[in-house]
N, C-alpha and C positions, 0 to 999 in steps of 0.2 A: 582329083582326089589322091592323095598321097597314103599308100596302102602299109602296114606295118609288117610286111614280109618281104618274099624274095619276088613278087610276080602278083599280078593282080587276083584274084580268089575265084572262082565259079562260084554263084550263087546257092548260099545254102539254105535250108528249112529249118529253121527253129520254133521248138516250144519254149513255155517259160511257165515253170509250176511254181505258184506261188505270186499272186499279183499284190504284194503288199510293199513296204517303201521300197526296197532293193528292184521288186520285180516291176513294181512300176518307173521309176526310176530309169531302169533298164531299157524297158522300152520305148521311152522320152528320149534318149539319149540315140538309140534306133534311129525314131524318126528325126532330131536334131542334126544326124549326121548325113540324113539323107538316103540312110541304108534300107529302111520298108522296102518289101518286094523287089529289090535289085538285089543288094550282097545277102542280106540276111531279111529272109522271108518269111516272116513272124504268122504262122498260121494259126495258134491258139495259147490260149490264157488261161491257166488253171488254177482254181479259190474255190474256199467254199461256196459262195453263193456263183450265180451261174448266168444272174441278169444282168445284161450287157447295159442295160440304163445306167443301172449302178455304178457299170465297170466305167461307163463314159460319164459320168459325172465325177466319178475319180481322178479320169484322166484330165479334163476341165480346168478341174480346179484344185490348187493345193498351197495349200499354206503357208508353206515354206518357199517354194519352185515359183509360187504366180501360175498365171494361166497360159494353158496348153496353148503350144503357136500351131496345130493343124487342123484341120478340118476331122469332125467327129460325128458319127451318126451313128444309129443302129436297125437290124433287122433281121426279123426271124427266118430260118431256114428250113422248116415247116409251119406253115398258115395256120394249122391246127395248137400250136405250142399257146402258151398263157401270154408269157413274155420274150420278148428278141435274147436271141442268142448269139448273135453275133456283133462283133464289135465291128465298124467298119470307118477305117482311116485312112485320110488322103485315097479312097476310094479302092481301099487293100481289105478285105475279110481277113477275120479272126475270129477264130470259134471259141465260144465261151468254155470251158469244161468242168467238172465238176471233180475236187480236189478226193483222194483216195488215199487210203492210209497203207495200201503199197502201191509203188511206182510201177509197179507190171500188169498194174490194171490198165493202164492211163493208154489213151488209141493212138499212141507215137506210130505205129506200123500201119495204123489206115490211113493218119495224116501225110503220112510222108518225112515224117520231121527226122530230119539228119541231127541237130545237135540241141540238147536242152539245156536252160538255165533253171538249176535248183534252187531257187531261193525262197522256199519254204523256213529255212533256219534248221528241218527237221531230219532231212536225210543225208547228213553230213560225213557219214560213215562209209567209205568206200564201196564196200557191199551192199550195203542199202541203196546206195546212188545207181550203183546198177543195174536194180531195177529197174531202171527205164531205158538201159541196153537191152534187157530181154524182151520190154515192151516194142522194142523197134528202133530204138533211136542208134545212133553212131556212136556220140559223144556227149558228154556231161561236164558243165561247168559248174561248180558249187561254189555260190557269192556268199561265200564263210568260210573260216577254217576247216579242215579238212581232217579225217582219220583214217589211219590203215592204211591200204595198198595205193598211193595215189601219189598224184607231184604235188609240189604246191609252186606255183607261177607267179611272179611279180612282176607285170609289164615294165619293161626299159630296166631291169634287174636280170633275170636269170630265165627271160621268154626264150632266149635263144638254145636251152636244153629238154623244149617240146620234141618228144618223140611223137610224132602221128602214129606211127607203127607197132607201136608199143603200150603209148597212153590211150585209154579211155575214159576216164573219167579223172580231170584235174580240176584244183581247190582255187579261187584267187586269194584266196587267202583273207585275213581283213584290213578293215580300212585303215586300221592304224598301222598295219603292218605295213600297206601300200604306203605309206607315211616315212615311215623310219626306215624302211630299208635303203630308198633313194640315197637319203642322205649318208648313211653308212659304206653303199655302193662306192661313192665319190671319195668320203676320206679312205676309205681301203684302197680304188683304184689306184686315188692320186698319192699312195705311198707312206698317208701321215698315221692310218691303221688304228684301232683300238687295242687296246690292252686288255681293259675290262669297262663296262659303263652300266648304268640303272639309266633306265627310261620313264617319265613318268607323262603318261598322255590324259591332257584336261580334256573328257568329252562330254558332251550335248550329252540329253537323255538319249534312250531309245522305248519303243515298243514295250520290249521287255519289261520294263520297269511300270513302279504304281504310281496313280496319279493321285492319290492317297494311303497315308499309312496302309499298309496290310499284308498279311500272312506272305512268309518268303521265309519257310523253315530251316531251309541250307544257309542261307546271306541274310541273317537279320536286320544289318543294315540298307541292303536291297531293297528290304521290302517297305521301307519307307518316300516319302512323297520325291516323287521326282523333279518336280518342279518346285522345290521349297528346302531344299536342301544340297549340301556337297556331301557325295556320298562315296566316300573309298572304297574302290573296288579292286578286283583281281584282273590281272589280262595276261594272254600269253604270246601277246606282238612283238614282245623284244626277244623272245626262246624261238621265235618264229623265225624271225630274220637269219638266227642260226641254222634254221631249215634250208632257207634260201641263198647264203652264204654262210657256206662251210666255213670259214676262216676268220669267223667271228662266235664259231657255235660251243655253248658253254661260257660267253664273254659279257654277254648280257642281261638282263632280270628285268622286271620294271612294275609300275603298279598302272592304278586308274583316278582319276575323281572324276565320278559324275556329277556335272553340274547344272543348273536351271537356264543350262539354255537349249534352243529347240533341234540347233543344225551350227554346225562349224566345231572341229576340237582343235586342239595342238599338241603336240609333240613337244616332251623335252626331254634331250638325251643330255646327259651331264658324262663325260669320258673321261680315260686319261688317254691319250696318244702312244703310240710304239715309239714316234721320235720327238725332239723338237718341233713346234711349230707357234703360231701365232693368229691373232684374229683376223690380222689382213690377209693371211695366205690361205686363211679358212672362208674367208667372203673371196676370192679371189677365185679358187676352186668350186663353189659353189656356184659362181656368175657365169664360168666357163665351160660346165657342165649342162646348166641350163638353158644355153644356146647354142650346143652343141648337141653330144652324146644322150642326153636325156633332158632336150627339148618336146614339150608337151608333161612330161611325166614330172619333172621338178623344177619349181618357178624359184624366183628372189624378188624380192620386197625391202625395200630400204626408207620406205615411207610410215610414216607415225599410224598406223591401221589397227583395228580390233576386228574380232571375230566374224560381223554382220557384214566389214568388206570384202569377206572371200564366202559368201552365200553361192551360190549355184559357178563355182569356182570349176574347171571342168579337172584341173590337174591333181595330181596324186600326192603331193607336196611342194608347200611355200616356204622358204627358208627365210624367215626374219632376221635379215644381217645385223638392225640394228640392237636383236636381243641376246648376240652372241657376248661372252663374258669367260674369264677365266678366274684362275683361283693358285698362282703362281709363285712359291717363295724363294728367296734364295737362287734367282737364276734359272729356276728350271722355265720350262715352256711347254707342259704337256697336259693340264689338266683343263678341262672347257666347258662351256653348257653352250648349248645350240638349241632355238626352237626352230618350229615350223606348223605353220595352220597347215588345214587340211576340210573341205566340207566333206564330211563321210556320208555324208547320201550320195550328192552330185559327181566328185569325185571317182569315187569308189565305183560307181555303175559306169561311167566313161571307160576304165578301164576292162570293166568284165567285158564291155560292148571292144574293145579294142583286143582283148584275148582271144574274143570270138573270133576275129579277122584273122586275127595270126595265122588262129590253128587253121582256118581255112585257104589260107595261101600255102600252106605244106601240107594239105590232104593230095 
């Protein structure tokens, strides 16, 4: 097992509040990685509802993913209860718990639980995430953008400015961001830099959204059918990546459309370049980064593929070499558009589950 730090990690105890797509997700990716009850020891699952039947039919079956590759069962941990409360996989307990509208309710201090994944959507707020420091935990992941006093983390981008000492509570940011930064990463490392660029990321519905017209008083357009329409939205993944890289920040903007599909978006940053450059040295740099430097986190694609071939995709971005194009007159050489798919369920939870690791090899 090849570990993303300096040293193999001691085993830690994780919660995960919020078992909806992120948090399940999350914990698929756990056991896909072979991590249950060895690195990351998943003692409890916290939703509103509290029945483990539920949570393991969940886990079962899904839509989008196919069906669970582990062994799943449940049982209660008083005989007197109605229903099982415990989830129990590859033969690892997990306690059901019941979701609280503050984090300092929640029994991280009876559990034992060293670090939490927030992925409620709700307590995104630095101080609010904290609550479940004072509940007992160590540390906080929050699988969404983040606010206030906090870092924001982009594995195989800017992982290597976790303070353990310092941090408690860091953002992974989102999924589109884990997208577009990669590739930003690469042209700034390898020299060719942006100037200024608009990003515009096609993505899948989410949750969030209605599955029939209806009330969405801030974003009128929001509030119509998700699956029946493209629906322009707002994002702030390309303002982000200036969080993440300073030397891009202010160079950025970008928008959204949501579109009727279930899982899979893409990425397209349209730039202009700091120097000269070209498309072969832009697929050249990208091929070379992805079997080096940020292997696992940014792939290349040179083959005629749509959305449905990067489903349960585990990497953080695919650069479609052959959708690169420029827009060049007179000589110059610096203006470009680049995509890149991305599945932001599958994706995006890889990496939170890969964050976890980090911080754990420098505790």
């Amino acid at each position: 097992m090849k570990w993303l730090g300096e040293r193999k990690p001691k085993p830690i105890t994780v919660g995960i509040n919020g078992f909806g797509r992120i948090g399940r997700m999350v914990f698929q990716a756990i056991c896909d990685q072979d991590l249950l009850g060895t690195l990351l020891n998943v003692v409890a699952v916290v939703d509103m509802a509290t029945d483990a039947d539920y949570f393991a039919y969940q886990m079962k079956f899904d839509s989008m993913h196919g069906k669970f590759k582990h062994k799943v069962s449940t049982e209660k941990s008083d005989p007197s209860l109605k229903e099982a409360d415990t989830l129990v996989v590859n033969g690892h307990k997990i306690k059901c718990c019941a979701a609280t509208r503050n984090p300092e309710d929640l029994p991280w201090g009876k559990l034992g639980v060293d670090y939490v994944v927030e992925s409620t959507g709700i307590f995104t707020e630095a101080n609010a995430a904290r609550g479940h420091i004072k509940a007992g935990a160590k540390k906080v992941v929050i699988s969404a953008p983040g606010k206030g006093d906090l870092k924001t983390i982009v594995m195989g981008v800017n992982n290597q400015e976790y303070d353990a000492k310092t941090m408690d509570v860091v953002s992974n940011a989102s999924c589109t961001t884990n997208c577009l930064a990669p590739l930003v990463h690469v042209l700034c490392k390898e020299g060719i830099g942006i100037e200024k660029g608009l990003m515009t990321t096609i993505h899948s519905y989410t949750a969030t959204q209605k599955v029939v017209d209806g009330p969405s008083k801030k974003d009128w357009r929001g509030g119509r059918a998700a699956a029946y329409n493209i629906i322009p939205s707002a994002t702030g993944a390309a303002k982000a990546v200036g969080e993440v890289l300073p030397v891009v920040k202010g160079k950025l903007t970008g928008m959204a459309f949501r579109v009727p599909t279930a899982d899979v978006s893409a990425v397209d940053l349209t730039f202009i370049a700091q120097k000269d450059t070209s498309i072969e040295e832009i697929d050249s740099l990208m091929k070379k980064a992805s079997k080096t430097y940020m292997r696992g986190i940014l792939g290349v694609t040179d083959e005629e593929l749509v959305s449905t071939d990067f489903l349960h995709d585990a990497r953080s971005s695919v650069y479609d070499s052959l959708a690169t194009t420029q827009n060049n007159l007179k000589g110059e050489k610096r203006m470009f558009k680049v995509v890149s798919w991305y599945d932001n369920e599958w994706g995006y939870s890889n990496r939170v589950v890969d964050l976890l690791k980090f911080m754990a090899s420098k505790a």
